[in-house]
N, CA, C and O atoms as a GROMACS GRO file, in nm:
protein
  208
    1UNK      N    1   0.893   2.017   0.034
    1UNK     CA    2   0.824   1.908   0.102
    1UNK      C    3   0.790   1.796   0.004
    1UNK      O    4   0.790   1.677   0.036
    2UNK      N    5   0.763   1.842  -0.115
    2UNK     CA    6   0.742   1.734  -0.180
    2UNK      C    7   0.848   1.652  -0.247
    2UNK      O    8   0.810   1.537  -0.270
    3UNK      N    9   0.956   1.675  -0.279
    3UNK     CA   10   1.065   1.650  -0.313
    3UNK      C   11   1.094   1.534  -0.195
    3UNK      O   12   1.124   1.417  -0.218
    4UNK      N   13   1.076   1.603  -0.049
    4UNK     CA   14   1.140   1.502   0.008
    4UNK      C   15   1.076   1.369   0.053
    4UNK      O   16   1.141   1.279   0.106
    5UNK      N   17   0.909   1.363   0.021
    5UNK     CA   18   0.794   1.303  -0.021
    5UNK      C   19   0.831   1.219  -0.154
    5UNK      O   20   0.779   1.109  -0.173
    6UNK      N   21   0.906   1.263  -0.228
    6UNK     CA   22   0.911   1.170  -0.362
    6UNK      C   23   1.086   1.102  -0.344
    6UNK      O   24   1.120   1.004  -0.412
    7UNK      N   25   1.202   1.182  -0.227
    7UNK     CA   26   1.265   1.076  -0.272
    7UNK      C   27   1.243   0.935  -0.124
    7UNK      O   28   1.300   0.830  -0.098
    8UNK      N   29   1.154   0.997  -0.076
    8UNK     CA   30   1.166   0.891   0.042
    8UNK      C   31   1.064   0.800  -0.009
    8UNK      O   32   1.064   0.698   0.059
    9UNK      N   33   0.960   0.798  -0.120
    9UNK     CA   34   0.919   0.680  -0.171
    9UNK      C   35   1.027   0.604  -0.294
    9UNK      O   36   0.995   0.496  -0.345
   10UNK      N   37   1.155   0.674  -0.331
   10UNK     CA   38   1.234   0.611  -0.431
   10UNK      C   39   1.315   0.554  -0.384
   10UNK      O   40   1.374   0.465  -0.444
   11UNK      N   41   1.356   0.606  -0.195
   11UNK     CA   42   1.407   0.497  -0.186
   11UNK      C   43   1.321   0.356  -0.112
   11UNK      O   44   1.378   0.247  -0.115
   12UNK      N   45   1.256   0.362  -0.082
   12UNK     CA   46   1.150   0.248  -0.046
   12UNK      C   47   1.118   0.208  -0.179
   12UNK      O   48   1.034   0.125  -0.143
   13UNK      N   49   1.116   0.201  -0.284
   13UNK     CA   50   1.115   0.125  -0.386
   13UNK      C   51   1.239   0.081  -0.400
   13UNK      O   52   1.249  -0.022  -0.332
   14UNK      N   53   1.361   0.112  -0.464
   14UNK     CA   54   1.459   0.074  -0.414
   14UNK      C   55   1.486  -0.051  -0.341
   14UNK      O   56   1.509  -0.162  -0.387
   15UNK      N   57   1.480  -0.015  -0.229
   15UNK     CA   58   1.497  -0.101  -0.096
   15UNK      C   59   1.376  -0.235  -0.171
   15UNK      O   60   1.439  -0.340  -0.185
   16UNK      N   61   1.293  -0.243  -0.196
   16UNK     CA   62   1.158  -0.337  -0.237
   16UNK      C   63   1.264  -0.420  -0.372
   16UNK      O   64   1.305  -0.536  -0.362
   17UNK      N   65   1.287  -0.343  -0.471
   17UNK     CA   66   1.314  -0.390  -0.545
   17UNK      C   67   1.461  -0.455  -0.585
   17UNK      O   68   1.480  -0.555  -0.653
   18UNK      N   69   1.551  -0.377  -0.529
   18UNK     CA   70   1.639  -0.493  -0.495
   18UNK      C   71   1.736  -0.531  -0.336
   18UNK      O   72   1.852  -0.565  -0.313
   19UNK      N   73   1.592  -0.496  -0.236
   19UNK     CA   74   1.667  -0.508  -0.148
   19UNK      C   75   1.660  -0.652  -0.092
   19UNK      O   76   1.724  -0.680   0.010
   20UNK      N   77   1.578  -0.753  -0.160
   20UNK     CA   78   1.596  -0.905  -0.134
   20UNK      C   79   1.726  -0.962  -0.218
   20UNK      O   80   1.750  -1.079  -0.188
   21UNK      N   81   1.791  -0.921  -0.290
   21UNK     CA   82   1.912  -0.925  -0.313
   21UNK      C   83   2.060  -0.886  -0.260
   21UNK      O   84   2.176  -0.926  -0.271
   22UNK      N   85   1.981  -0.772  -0.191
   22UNK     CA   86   2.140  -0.725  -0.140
   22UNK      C   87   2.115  -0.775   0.008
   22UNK      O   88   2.210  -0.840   0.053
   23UNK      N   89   2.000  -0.759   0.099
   23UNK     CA   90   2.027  -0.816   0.235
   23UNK      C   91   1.928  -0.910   0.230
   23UNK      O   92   1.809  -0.882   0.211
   24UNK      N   93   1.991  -1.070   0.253
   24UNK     CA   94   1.920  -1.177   0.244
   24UNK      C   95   1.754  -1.176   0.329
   24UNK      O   96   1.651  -1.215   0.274
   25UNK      N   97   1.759  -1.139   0.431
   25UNK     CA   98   1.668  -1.111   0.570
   25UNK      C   99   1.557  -1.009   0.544
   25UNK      O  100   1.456  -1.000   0.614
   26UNK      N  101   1.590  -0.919   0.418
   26UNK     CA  102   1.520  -0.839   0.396
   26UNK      C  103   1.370  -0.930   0.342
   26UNK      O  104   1.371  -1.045   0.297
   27UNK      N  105   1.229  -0.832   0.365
   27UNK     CA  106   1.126  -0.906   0.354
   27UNK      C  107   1.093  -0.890   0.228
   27UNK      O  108   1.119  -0.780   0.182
   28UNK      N  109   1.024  -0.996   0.132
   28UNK     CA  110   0.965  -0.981  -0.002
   28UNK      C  111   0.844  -0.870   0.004
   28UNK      O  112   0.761  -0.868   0.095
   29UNK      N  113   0.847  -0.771  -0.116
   29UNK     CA  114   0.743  -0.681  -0.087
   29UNK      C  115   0.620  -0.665  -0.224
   29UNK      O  116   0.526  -0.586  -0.232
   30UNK      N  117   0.661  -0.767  -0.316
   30UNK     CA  118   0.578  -0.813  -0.423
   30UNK      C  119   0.495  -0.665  -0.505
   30UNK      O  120   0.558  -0.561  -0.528
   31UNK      N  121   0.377  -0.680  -0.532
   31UNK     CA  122   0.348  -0.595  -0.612
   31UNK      C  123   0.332  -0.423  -0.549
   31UNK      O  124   0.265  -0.339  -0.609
   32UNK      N  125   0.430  -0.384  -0.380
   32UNK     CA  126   0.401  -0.265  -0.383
   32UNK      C  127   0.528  -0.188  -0.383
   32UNK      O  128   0.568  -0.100  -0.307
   33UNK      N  129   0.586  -0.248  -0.496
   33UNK     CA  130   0.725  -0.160  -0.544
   33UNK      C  131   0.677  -0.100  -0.656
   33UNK      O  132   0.714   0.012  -0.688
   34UNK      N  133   0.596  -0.167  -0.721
   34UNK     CA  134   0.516  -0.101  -0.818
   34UNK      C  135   0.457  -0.012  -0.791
   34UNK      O  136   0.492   0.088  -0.853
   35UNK      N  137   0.342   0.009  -0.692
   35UNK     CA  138   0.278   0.090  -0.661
   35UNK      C  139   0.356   0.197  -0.636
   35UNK      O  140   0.328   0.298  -0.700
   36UNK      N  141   0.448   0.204  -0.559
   36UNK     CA  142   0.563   0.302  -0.531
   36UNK      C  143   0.588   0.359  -0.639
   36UNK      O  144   0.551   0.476  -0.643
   37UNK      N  145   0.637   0.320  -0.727
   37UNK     CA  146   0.724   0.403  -0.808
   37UNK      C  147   0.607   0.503  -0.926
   37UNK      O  148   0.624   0.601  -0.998
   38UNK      N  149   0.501   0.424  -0.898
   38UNK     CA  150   0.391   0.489  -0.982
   38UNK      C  151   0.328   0.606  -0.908
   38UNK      O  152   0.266   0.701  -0.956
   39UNK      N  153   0.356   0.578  -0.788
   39UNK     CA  154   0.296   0.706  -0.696
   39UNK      C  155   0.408   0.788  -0.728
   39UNK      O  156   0.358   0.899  -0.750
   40UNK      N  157   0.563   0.797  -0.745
   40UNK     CA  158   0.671   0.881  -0.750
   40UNK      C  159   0.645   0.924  -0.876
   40UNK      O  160   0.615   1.043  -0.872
   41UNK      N  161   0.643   0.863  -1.024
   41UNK     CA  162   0.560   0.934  -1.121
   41UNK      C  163   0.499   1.042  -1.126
   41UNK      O  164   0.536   1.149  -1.175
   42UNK      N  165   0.369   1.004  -1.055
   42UNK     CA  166   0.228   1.110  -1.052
   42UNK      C  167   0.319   1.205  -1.012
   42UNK      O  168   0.361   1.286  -1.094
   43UNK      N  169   0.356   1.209  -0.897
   43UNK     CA  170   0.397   1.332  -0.759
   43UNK      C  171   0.477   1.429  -0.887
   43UNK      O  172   0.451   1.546  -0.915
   44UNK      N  173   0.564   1.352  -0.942
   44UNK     CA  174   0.678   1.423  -1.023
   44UNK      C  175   0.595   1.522  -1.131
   44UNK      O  176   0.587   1.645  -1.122
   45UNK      N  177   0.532   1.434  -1.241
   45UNK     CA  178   0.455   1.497  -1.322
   45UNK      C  179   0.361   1.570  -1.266
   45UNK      O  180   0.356   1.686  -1.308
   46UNK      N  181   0.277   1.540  -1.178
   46UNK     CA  182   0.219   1.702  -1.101
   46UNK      C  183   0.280   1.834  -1.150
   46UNK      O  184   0.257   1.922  -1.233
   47UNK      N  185   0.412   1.790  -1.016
   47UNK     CA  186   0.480   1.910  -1.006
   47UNK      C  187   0.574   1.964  -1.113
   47UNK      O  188   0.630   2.071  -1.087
   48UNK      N  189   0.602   1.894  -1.251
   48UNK     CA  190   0.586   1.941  -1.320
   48UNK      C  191   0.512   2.024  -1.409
   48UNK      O  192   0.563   2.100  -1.491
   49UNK      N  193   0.389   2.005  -1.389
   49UNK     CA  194   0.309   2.071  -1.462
   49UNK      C  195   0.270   2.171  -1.393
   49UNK      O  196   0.195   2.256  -1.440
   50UNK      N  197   0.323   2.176  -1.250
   50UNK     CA  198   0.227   2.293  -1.146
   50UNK      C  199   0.128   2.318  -1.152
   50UNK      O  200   0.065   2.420  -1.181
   51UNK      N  201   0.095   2.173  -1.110
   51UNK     CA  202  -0.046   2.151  -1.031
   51UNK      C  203  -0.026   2.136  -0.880
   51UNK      O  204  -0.118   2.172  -0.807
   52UNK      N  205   0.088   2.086  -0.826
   52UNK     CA  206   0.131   2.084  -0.689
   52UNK      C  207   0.160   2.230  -0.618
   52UNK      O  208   0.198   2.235  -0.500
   0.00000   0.00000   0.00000
């Protein structure tokens, strides 16, 4: 579950970060691609450490 929790925020970062490049129409999503990928971080290192 969490796995699929961490890649469905990588690809919504992704999509944020260069998806105003690849589809013109796509909406600007400014500072919460960041937030994204910092939440995919935590999640990861958690569950590395098995704390998750």
């Amino acid at each position: 579950m969490l796995w699929t929790i961490v890649i469905i925020l990588l690809i919504l970062w992704l999509l944020g970060a260069f998806g105003g490049r690849v589809f013109s129409g796509f909406p600007k999503t400014g500072n919460w691609v960041h937030v994204l990928i910092v939440i995919v971080v935590i999640l990861v290192l958690l569950n590395l450490l098995g704390l998750i």
